[in-house]
C-alpha positions as CSV (number, residue, x, y, z in Angstrom):
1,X,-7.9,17.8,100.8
2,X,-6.8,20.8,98.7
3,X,-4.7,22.8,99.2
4,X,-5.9,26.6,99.7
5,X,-4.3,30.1,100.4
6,X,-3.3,29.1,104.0
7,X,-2.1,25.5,103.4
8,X,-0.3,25.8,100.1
9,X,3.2,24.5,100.8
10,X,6.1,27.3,99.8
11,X,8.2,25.3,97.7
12,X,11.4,26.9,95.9
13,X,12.7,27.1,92.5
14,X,16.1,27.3,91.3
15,X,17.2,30.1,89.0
16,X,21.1,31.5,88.4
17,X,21.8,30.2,91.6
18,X,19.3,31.5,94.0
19,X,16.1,30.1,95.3
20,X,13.3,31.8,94.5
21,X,10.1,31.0,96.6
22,X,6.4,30.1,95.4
23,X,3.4,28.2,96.6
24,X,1.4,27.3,93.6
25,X,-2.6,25.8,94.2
26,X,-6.2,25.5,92.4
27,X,-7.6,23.8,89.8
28,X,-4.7,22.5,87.3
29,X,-7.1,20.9,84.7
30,X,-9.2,24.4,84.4
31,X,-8.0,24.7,80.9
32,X,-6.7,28.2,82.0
33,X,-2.8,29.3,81.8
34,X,-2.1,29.6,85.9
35,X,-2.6,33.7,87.4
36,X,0.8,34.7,88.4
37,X,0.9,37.2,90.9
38,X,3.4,40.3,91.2
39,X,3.5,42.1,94.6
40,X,4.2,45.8,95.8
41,X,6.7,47.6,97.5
42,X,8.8,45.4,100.7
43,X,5.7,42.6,100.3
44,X,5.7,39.1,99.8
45,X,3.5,36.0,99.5
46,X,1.5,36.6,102.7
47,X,0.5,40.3,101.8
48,X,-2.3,39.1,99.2
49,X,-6.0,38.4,100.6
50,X,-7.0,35.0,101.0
51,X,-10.6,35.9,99.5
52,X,-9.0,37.0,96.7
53,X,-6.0,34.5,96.0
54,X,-8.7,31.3,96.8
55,X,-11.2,32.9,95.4
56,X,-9.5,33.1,91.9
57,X,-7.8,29.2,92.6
58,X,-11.4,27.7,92.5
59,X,-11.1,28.1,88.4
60,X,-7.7,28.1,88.2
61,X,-4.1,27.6,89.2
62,X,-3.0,30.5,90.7
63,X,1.0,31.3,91.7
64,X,2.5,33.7,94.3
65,X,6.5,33.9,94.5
66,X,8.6,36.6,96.3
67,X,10.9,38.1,94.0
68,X,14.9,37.4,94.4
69,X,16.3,38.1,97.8
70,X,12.5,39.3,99.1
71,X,11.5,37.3,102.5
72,X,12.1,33.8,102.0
73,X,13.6,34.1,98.3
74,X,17.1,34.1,98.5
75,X,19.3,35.9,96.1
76,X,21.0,40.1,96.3
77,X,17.9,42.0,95.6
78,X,17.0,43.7,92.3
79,X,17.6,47.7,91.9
80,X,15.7,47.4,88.2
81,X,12.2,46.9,87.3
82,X,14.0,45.1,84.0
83,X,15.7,42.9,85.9
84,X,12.6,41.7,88.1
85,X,10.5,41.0,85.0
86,X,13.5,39.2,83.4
87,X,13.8,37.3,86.6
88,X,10.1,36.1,86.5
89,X,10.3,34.7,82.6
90,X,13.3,32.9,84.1
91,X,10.8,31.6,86.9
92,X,8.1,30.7,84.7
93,X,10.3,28.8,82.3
94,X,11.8,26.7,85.8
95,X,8.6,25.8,86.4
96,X,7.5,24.6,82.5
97,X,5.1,27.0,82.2
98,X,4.7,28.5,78.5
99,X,2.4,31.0,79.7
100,X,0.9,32.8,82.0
101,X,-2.2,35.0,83.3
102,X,-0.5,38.0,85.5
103,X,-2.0,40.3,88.3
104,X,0.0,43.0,89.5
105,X,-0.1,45.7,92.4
106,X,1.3,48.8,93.1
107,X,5.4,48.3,91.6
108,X,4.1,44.8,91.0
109,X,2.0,46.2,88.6
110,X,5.3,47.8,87.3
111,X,6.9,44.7,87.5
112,X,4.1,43.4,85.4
113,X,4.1,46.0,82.8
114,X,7.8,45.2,81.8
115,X,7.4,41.0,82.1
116,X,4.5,41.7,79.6
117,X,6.7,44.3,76.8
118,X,9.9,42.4,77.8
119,X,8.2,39.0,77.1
120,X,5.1,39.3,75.7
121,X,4.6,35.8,74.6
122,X,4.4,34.8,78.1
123,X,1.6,36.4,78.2
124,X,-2.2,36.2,77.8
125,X,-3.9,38.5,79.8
126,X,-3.2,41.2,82.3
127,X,-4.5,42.8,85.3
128,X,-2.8,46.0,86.7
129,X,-4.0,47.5,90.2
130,X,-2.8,51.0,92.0
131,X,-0.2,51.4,89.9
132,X,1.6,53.5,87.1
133,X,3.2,53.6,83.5
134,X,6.7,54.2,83.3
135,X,7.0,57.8,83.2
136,X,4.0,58.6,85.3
137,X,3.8,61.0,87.9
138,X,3.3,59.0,91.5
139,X,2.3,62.6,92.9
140,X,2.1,60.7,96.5
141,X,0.6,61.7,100.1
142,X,4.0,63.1,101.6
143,X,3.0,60.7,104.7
144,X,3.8,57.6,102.6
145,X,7.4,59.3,102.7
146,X,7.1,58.5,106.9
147,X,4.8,55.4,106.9
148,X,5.8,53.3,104.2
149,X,9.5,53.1,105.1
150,X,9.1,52.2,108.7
151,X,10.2,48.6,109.7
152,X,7.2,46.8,110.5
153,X,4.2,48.4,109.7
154,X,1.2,48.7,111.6
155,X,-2.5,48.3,110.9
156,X,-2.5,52.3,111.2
157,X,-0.2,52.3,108.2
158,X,-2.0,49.8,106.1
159,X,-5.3,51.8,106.7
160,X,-3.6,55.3,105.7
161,X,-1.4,53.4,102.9
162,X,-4.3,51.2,101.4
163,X,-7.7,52.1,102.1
164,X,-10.0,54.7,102.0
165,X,-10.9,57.7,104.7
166,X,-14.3,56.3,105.7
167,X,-15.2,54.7,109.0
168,X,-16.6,51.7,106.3
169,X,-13.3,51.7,104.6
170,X,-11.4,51.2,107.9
171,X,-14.1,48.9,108.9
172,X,-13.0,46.8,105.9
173,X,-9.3,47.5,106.4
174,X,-9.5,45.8,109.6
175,X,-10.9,43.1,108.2
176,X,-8.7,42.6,105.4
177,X,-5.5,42.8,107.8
178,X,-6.8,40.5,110.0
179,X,-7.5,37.6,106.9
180,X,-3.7,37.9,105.6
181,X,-2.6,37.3,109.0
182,X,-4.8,34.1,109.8
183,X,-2.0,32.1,107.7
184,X,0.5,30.0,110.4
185,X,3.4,29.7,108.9
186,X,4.1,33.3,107.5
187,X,7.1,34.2,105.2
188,X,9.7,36.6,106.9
189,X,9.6,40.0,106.7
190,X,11.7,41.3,103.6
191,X,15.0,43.0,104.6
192,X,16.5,46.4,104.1
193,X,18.0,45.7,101.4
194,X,15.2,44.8,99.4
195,X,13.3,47.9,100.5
196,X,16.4,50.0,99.1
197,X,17.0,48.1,95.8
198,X,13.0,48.8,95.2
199,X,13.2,52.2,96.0
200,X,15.9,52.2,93.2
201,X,13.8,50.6,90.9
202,X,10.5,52.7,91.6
203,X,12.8,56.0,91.3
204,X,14.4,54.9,88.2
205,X,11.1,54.0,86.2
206,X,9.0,57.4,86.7
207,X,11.7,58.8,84.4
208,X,10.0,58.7,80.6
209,X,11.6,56.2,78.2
210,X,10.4,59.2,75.9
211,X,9.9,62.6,77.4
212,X,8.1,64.1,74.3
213,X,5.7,60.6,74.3
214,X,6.0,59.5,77.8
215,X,3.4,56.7,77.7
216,X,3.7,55.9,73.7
217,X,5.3,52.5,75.0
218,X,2.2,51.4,76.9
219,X,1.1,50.4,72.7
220,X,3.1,47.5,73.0
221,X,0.6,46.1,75.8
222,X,-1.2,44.4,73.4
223,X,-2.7,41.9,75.8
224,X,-6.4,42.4,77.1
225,X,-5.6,44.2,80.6
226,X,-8.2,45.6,83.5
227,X,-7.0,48.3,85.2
228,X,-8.6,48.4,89.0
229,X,-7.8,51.5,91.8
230,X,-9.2,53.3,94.1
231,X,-10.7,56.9,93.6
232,X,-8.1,58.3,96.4
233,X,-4.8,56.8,95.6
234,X,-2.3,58.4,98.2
235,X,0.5,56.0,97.1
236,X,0.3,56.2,93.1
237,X,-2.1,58.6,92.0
238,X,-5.3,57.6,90.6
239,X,-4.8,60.0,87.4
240,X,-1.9,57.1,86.6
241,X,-4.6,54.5,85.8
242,X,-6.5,56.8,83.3
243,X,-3.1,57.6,81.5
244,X,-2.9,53.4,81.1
245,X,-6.6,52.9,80.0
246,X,-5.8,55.4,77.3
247,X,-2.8,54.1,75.7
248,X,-3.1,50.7,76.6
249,X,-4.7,49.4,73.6
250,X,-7.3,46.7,74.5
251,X,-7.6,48.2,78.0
252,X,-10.4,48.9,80.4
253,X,-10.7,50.3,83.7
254,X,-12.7,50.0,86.8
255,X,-12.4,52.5,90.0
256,X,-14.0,52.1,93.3
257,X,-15.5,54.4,95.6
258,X,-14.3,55.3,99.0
259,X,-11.0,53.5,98.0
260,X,-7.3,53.8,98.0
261,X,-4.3,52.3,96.9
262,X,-5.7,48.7,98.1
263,X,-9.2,48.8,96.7
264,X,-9.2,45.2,95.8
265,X,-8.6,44.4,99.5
266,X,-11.3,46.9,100.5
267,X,-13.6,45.6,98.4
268,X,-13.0,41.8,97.7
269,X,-15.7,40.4,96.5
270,X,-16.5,42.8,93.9
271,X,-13.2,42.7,93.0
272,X,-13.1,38.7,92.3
273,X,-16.3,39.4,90.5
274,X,-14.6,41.8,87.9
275,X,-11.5,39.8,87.9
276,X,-13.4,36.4,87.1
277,X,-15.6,38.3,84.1
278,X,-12.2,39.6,82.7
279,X,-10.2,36.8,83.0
280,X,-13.4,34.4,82.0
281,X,-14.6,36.6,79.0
């Protein structure tokens, strides 16, 4: 039987002395480099929807992974969005893989930006979701200030962090926190330290590599890339996704109603729809 989101073994990798956790499944003759995926702020392997995640495996390998010292990755968390993306070209090579497909959300999408201008022959096509440039302007909710930090999070929080306003969006909020919790054997939670070194890492990269040109380095994002996010982004603000499409050159972007920060969780099967097109095309 084959594996699927909630079976896939985690297995570990070894990398300059730390472990670094994965669980790798789907369809390994598909022709297609694997998705890797890059997750947000304090999340890990068990955060990502298993409509989503399964429904991209049934064409492809896909690959989650916690990044160093996040949940069951061992390792002295990263306080640099460099350093994460160097650590996942180190990942990818440990695993013989010459390139990769990448999907990234909310600082993953960060993390994602650098992996693909840091090592762009790793690359082949990318997928960025409620998230910024470097430079950008989060221009956040001050809730998030109050919810995001707080030690285990509710499904209040996700629905105010995530989804839209709507009595449908909760409605699908629900049901989205109720799929990634269906897996048994759940990662740990990700420690306080991780949560600080990220918080690090976020602050550091809204400062502009260039403050005259603050997004002129999105050029080098050669790659074909969708953009996805909500219309009501109270993490990141949606206005960072237009400044990507426009200086991203082979870029498009998509942006769904009644939908926050998590608007591929919201809506799911629309999402793997768009996701499949891109990647397929």
């Amino acid at each position: 039987m084959s594996d699927t989101h909630l079976t896939a073994p985690t297995r570990h990798v070894d990398v300059d002395g730390d472990r670094f956790a994965y669980r790798r499944w789907g369809k390994a003759d598909s022709g297609q480099p694997p998705l890797l995926f890059f997750q947000h702020f304090r999340g890990g392997m068990d955060h990502w929807d298993p409509l989503m995640t399964d429904g991209l495996a049934a064409g492809r390998e896909v690959i989650l992974y916690n990044y160093r010292g996040s949940a069951s990755s061992s390792g002295t968390p990263r306080n640099t969005i460099e350093d994460m993306a160097d650590d996942a070209a180190k990942v990818i090579a440990a695993l013989g893989l010459s390139q990769v497909d990448v999907v990234g959300f909310s600082l993953g999408g960060m993390v994602a930006q650098e992996f693909t201008r840091r090592h762009p022959d790793r690359v082949r096509r990318l997928m960025l979701l409620g998230t910024q440039p470097r430079g950008g302007n989060p221009d956040p909710d001050p809730k998030i200030f109050e919810v995001a930090p707080r030690p285990i999070p509710t499904v209040d929080d996700f629905l105010f962090l995530f989804f839209g306003p709507s009595e449908a969006a909760k409605q699908a909020g629900r049901a989205f926190w109720d799929r990634r919790h269906q897996r048994v054997d759940q990662d740990p939670p990700s420690s306080p330290e991780l949560m600080m070194g990220q918080i690090e890492a976020n602050t550091a990269f809204v400062t502009p590599l260039d403050p005259e040109r603050p997004f002129a380095h999105l050029a080098e994002i050669t790659q074909p890339t969708l953009i996805v996010n909500g219309v009501n982004d109270v993490m990141i603000a949606t206005i960072n996704s237009w400044h990507m499409v426009q200086n991203i050159p082979n870029a498009q972007l998509i942006v769904y109603p009644d939908a926050g920060h998590g608007a591929q969780f919201q809506y799911p099967e629309r999402f793997l729809k768009h996701a499949l097109q891109f990647l397929e095309d």
